[in-house]
C-alpha positions in Angstrom: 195.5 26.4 0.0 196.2 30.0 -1.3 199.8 30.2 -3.0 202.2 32.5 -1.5 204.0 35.8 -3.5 207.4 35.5 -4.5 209.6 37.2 -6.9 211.6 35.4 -9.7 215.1 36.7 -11.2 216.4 36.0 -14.2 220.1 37.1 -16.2 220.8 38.4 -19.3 223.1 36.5 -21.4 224.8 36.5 -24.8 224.8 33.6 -26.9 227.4 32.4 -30.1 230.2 33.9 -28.5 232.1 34.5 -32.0 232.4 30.3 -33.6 229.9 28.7 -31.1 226.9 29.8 -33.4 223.6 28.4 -31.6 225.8 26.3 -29.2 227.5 28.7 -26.5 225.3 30.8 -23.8 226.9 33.0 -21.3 225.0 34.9 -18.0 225.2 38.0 -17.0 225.4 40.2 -14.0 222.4 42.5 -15.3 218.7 40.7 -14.1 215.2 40.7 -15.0 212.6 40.0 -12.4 208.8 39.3 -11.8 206.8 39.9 -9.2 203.9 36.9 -8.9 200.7 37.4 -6.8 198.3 35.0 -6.9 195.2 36.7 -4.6 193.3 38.3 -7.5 190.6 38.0 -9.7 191.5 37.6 -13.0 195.0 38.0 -14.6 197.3 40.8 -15.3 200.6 42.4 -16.0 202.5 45.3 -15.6 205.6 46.5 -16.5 208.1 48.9 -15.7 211.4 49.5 -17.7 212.1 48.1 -21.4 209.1 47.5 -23.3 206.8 48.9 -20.4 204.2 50.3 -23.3 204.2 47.2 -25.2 201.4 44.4 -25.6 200.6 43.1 -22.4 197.6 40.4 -23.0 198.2 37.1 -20.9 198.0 35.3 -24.3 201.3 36.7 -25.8 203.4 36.8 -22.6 206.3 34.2 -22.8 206.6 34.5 -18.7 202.6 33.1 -18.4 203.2 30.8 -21.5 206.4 29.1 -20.1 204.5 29.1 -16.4 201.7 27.1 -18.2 203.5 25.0 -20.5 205.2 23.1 -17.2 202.0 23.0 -15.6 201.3 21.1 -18.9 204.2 18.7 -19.1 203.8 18.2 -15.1 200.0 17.4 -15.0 199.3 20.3 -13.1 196.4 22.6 -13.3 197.8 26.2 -13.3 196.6 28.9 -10.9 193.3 30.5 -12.0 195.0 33.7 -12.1 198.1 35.6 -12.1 199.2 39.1 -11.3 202.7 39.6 -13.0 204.5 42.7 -12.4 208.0 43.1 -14.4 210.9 45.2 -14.1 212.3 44.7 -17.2 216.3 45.7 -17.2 217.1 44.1 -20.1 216.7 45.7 -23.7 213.9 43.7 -25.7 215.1 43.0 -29.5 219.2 43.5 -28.1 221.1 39.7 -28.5 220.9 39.9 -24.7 218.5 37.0 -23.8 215.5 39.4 -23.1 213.3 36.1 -23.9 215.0 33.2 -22.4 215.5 35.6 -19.2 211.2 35.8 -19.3 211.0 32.2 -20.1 213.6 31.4 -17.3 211.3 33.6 -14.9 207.9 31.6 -15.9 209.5 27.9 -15.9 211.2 28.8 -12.2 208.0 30.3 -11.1 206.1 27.4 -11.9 208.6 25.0 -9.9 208.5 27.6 -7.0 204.2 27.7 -7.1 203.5 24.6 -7.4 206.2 23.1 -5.4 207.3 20.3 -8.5 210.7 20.1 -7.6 212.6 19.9 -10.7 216.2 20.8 -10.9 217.0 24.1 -13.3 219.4 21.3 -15.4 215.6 19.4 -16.1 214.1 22.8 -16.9 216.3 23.6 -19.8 215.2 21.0 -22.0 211.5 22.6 -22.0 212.9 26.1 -22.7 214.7 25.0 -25.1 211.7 23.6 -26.8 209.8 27.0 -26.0 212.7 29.0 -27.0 213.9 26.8 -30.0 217.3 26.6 -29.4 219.7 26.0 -26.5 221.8 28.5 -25.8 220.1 31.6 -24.3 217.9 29.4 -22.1 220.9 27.3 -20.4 222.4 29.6 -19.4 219.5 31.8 -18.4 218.7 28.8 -16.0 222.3 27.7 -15.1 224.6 30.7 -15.3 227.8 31.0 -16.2 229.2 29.8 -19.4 227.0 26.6 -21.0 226.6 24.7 -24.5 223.9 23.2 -25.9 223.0 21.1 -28.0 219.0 19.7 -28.9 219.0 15.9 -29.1 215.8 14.1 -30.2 212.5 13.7 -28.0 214.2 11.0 -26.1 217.1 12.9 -25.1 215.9 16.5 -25.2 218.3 19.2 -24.8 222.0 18.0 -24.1 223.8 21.1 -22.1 226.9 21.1 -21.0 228.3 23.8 -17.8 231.3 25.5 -16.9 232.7 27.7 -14.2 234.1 30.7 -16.4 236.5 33.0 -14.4 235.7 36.6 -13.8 235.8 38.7 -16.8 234.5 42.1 -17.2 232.3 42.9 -20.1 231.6 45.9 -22.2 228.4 45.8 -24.1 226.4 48.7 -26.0 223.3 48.0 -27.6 222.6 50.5 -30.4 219.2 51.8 -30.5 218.0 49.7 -33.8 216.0 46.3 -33.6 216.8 43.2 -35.4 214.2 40.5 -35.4 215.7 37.3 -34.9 214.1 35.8 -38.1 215.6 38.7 -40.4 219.4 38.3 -39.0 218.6 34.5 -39.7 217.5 35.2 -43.2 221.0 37.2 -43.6 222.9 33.9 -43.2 223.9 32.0 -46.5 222.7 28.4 -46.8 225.6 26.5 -47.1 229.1 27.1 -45.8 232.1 26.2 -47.5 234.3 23.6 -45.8 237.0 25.7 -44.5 234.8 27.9 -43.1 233.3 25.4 -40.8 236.3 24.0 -40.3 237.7 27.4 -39.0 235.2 28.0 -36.7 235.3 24.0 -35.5 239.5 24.7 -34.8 239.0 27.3 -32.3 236.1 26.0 -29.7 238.6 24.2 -27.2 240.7 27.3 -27.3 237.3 29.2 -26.3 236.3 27.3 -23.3 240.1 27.6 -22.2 240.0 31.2 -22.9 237.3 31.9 -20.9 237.0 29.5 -18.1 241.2 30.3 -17.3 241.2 34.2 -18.5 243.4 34.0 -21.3 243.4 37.4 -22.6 246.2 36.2 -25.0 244.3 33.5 -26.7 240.6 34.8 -26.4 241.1 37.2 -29.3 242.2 34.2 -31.6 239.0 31.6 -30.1 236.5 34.3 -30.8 237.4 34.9 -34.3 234.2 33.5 -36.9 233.2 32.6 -40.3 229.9 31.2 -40.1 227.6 33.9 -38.9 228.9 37.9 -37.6 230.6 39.0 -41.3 226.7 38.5 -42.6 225.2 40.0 -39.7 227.4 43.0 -38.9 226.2 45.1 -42.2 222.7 44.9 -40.1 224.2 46.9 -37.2 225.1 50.8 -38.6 229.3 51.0 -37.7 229.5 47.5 -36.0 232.6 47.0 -37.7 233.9 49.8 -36.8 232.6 49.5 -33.2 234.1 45.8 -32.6 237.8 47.4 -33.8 237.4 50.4 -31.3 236.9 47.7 -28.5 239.9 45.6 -29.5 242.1 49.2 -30.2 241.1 50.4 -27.0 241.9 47.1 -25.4 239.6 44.8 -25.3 240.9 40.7 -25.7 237.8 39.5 -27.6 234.7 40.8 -29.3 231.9 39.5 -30.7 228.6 40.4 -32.0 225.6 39.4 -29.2 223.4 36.5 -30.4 222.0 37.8 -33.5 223.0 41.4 -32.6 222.3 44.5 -32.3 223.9 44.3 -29.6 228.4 44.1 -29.2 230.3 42.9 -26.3 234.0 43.2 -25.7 235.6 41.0 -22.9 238.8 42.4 -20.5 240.4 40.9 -17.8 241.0 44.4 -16.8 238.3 47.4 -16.0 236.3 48.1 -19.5 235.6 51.6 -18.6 237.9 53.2 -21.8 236.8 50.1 -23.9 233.2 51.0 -23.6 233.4 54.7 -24.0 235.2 53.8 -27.6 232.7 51.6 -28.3 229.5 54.2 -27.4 231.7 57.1 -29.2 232.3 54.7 -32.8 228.4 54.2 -32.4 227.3 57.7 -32.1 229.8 58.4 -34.8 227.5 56.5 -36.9 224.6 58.1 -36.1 223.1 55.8 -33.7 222.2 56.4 -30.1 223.1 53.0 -27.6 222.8 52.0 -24.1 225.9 51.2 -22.4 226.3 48.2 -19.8 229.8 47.3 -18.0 228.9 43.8 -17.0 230.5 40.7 -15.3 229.4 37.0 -15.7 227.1 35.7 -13.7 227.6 32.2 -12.0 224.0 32.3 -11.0 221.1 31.5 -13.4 217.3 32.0 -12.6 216.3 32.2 -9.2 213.8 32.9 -6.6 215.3 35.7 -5.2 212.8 36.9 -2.7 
């Protein structure tokens, strides 16, 4: 029986959230999607928008591997071939989630294909394994705010979800890349005590924060010791740029997943906040793209 076309959709998201290093994931309103055909010959991809000149061989696309790697775990032969066609809206290298957004799109597009019929709370577990870490991937798949947690084989990823209320979100990526493994290898070792201890004190006030839009406390909950004050030097003015958002107005900043990328959260429009933020950028000599986001409640779909 020939497989029908559909189109998957997947959000960005940022991940950390200021202390929940590797644990928090939030979605947002700006998506990915991917086109699947399955009446062809032999596989292919294209792409249109961010990274639309880049390597496109089936063998390094994390959509196809993710697609595959369920048809693995389910006992399912994959299709013989693919034809993938991307439009790509979110920056590739940014903190945004550009590859828990593709592996979202591959694991839901397997579901959809092959009709398996797994929830998207099942899925994460696998792209967490894919993606090595939690964060990203929940809430790629779940929306909204999530935290994660990877449990042994047994248990698999642990992930917890909540309805956040509706903020609106300043974020400007500056137009450097930092690989994942370099803003890892920035991080110290060991922590001291009260550093941990500081970031441990303020996840409760966090998830208030943001699921009951506290403006008054979110400035406090996002505050961190264990990860942005070694990764900020890596982003030309992002210093400078987080204390434009909060002078301009913003309740809470914090540096996206492992950067380059800075959001700013308001209750209220983020218009001004973001123009401070694109100006303190460009006043370092770096060029950015600018996104005025809300959260998304929705994670990976098919959409059409």
């Amino acid at each position: 029986m020939a497989l029908r076309d559909f189109t998957v959709g997947a959000p960005a998201t940022t991940a950390n959230l200021g202390p929940g290093f590797d644990a928090f994931g939030l979605a947002f309103n700006l998506w990915s999607e991917v086109d699947f055909s399955f009446d062809c010959e032999r596989t292919t991809i294209s792409a249109e928008g961010y990274g639309a000149g880049l390597d496109s061989r089936p063998e390094t696309n994390l959509i196809l591997t993710a697609f595959k790697e369920l048809c693995r775990e389910s006992g399912v032969e994959p299709p013989r071939a693919l034809r993938l066609r991307c439009r790509n809206r979110i920056p590739f290298g940014s903190g945004l989630g550009s590859s828990a957004a593709a592996i979202a799109c591959g694991l839901v597009a397997a579901n959809e294909a092959l009709d398996l019929g797994i929830e998207a709370a099942e899925l994460v577990d696998l792209g967490s394994r894919i993606e090595g870490h939690p964060d990203n991937i929940a809430a790629a798949l779940l929306g909204g705010l999530t935290v994660g947690a990877m449990g042994d084989r047994e248990e698999g990823a642990l992930i917890a979800s909540y309805s956040v209320d509706d903020w609106n979100v300043a974020v400007i990526k500056p137009h450097i890349t930092i690989f994942t493994e370099d803003a890892r290898r920035a991080l110290p070792k060991t922590v001291a005590m009260e550093d941990a201890v500081f970031n441990i004190q303020r996840i409760a006030f966090l998830l208030s924060a943001l699921c009951g839009g506290d403006e008054d406390t979110l400035g406090f909950a996002m505050q961190d010791r264990l990860h942005q004050e070694y990764r900020l030097p890596l982003i030309p003015g992002g210093r400078e740029i987080l204390d434009a958002a909060i002078g301009a107005g913003a309740a809470g900043v914090a540096v996206s997943g492992s950067g380059p990328a800075l959001v700013a959260f308001s209750m209220k429009p983020v218009d001004g906040i973001l123009a401070a933020m694109a100006d303190t950028c460009l006043a370092a000599g770096i060029d950015c793209d600018q996104f005025n986001l809300k959260v998304s409640r929705d994670g990976a779909s098919v959409i059409a």
